[in-house]
N, C-alpha and C positions, 0 to 999 in steps of 0.2 A: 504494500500500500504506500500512497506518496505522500500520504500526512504533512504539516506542516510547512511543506515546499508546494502545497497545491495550487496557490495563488499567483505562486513568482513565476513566470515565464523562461520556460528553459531555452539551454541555447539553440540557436538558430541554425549555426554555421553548419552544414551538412559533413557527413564525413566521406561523404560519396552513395551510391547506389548499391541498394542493397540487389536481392537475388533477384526477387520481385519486380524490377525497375524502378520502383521508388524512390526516391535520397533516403539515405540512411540520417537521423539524427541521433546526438547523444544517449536520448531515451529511449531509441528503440534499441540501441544497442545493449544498453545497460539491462533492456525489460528481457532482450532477448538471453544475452548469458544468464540471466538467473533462473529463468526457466529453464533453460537445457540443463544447465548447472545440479537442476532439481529433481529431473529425471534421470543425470548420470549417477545422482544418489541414491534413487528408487531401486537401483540394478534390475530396472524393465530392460529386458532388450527391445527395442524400435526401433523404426526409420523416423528421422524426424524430417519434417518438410515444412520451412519455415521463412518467412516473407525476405529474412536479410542473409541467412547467412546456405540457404537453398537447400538442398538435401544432405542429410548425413546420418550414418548410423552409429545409433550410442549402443554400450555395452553389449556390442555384438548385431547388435541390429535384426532384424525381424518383420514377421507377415505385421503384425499391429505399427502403424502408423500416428507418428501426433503431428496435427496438419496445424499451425502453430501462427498466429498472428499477434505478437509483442505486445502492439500500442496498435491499436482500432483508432482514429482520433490524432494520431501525429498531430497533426495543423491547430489542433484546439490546444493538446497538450506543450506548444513551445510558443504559442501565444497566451500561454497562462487563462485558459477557459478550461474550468474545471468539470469537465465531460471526455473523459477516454477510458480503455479496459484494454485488459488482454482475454484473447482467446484462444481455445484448445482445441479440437476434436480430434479422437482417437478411431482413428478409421481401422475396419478388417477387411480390405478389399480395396479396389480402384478407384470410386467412383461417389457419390456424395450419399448415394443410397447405403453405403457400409459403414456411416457414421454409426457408433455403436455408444459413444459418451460424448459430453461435451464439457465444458467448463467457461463461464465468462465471468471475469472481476471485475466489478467497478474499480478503480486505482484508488481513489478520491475516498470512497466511506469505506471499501472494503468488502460488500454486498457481493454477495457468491450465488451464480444462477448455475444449478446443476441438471443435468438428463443424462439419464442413460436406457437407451433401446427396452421400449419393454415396461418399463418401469415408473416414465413421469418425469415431468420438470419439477425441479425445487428454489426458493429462494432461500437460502440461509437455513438450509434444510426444511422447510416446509412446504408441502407441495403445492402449486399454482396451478393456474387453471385460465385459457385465453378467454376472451369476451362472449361469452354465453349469448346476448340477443344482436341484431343485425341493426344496429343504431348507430351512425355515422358520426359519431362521436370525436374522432380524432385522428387524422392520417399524420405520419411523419412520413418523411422523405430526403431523398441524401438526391443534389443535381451537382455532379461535376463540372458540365458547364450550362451552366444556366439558361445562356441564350437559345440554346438547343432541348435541352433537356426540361425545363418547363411548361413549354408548349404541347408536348408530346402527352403531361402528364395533368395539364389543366383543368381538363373536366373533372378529375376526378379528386384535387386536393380542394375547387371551391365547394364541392357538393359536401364537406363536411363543416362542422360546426367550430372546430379548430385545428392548427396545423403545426407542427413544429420542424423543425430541421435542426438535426442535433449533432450533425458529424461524426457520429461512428455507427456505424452498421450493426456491429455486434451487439452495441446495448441497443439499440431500435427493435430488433430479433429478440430480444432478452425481456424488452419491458412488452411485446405484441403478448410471451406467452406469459407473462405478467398480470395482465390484463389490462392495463393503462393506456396502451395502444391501441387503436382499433383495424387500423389498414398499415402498411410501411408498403412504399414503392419508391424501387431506384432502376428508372431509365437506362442508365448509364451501367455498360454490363460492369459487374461485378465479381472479384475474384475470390475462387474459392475459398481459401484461406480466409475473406472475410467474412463468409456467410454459413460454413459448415457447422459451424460449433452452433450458430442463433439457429439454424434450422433444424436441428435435432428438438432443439428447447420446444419451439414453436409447432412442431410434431408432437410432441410428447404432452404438451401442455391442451393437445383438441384442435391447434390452428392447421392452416393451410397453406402452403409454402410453391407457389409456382413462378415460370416467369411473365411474363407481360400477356401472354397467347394465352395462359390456362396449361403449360405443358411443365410436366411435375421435371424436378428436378435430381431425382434418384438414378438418373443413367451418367448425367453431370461427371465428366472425369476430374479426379482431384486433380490437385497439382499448381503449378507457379503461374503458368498462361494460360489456362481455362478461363473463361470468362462469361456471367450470362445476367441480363437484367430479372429484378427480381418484384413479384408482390408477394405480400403475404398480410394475411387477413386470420382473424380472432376465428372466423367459422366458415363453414362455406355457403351462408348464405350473403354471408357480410363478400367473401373473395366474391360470388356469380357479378353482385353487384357491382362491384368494383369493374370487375373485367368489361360489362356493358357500359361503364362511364370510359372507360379507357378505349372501348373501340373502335370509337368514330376518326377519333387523333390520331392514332396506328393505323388505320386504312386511310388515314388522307394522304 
């Protein structure tokens, strides 16, 4: 957790590109060695697959996979806007549908959203449950570029009652199976790493996790340049709707 440096804006200066294509900053770095750090202590064997420093196998390495994203939120986190996490998903197989656990942290309070296949999404160990009735209560949404990526997704952030845009994906996925959420959609495709871990939650929790078409996302290959836009909605009456606001904009 980042406690009492939450506020202060870290540094800026890049230290180059991580695996990912991204720039790497200080904190992803920092976020990234203590995780790896954490599982060469576990003496898991895994493959790890992670946004800076790319693939590697710890303690012998292994079918189980931790598909790894540091810092969700870089850009909030070195502007001192206290909204980022890391994320986890432990994959058995290729593809986004072998998500078998996940784990996302808030950095900031320390709040732990847990899934694992089978078994249920948890906050702080208690279990969660997505938005039970179909009430347009609240979309967030992540637009990489705006001038592009808003238009597309118009109709269907004015038709709700409020809107938020919170820069990291993982906790958007995290608070959908929350239930605080009611819709998340991001235009702008999306990479694995940053959406396996939320989408486990957001399955596990009752939601529904597709990309913009209605086309699930379990065949989705892990990995560093996969990439696919996403919605995900509290139930599937709430996602039908969603998908008939969004499809006028995607067929024009």
């Amino acid at each position: 957790m980042i406690g009492p440096t939450r506020l202060r804006p870290f540094e800026s200066e890049a230290l180059g590109k991580g695996a990912g294509g991204d720039k790497t900053f200080p904190i992803d770095k920092t976020a990234e060695d203590t995780i790896v750090d954490y599982l060469y202590k576990s003496g898991m064997p895994l493959t790890v697959i992670s946004e800076e420093i790319g693939y590697r196998d710890i303690n012998g390495g292994g079918d189980l996979k931790a598909l790894i994203d540091p810092i969700d939120g870089s850009k909030n986190a070195i502007n001192g806007i206290p909204l980022y996490c890391s994320s986890i998903a432990f994959v058995e197989g290729q593809h986004i549908g072998d998500v078998v656990a996940s784990l996302v942290v808030n950095l900031l309070t320390g709040d732990c959203f847990v899934a694992q296949k089978g078994k249920g999404a948890f906050f702080n160990e208690i279990p969660i449950h997505c938005q039970s009735d179909d009430g347009l209560y609240l979309v967030a949404y992540e637009a990489q570029n705006p001038r592009l990526d808003l238009a597309n997704i118009l109709p269907l952030i004015t038709s709700f009652r409020r809107t938020r845009c919170l820069g990291a994906t993982a906790l958007d996925l995290a608070y959908i199976a929350y239930g605080s959420i009611s819709v998340f959609v991001t235009p702008a495709p999306s990479r694995t790493f940053d959406f396996a871990g939320g989408w486990l939650l957001v399955k596990e929790a009752g939601g529904v996790v597709t990309d913009l078409y209605g086309n699930g996302l379990e065949e989705v290959r892990i990995g560093l340049d996969n990439k696919v836009p996403i919605l995900a909605s509290g139930n599937e009456r709430l996602h039908q709707r969603s998908l008939q606001l969004l499809k006028p904009s995607l067929l024009s």
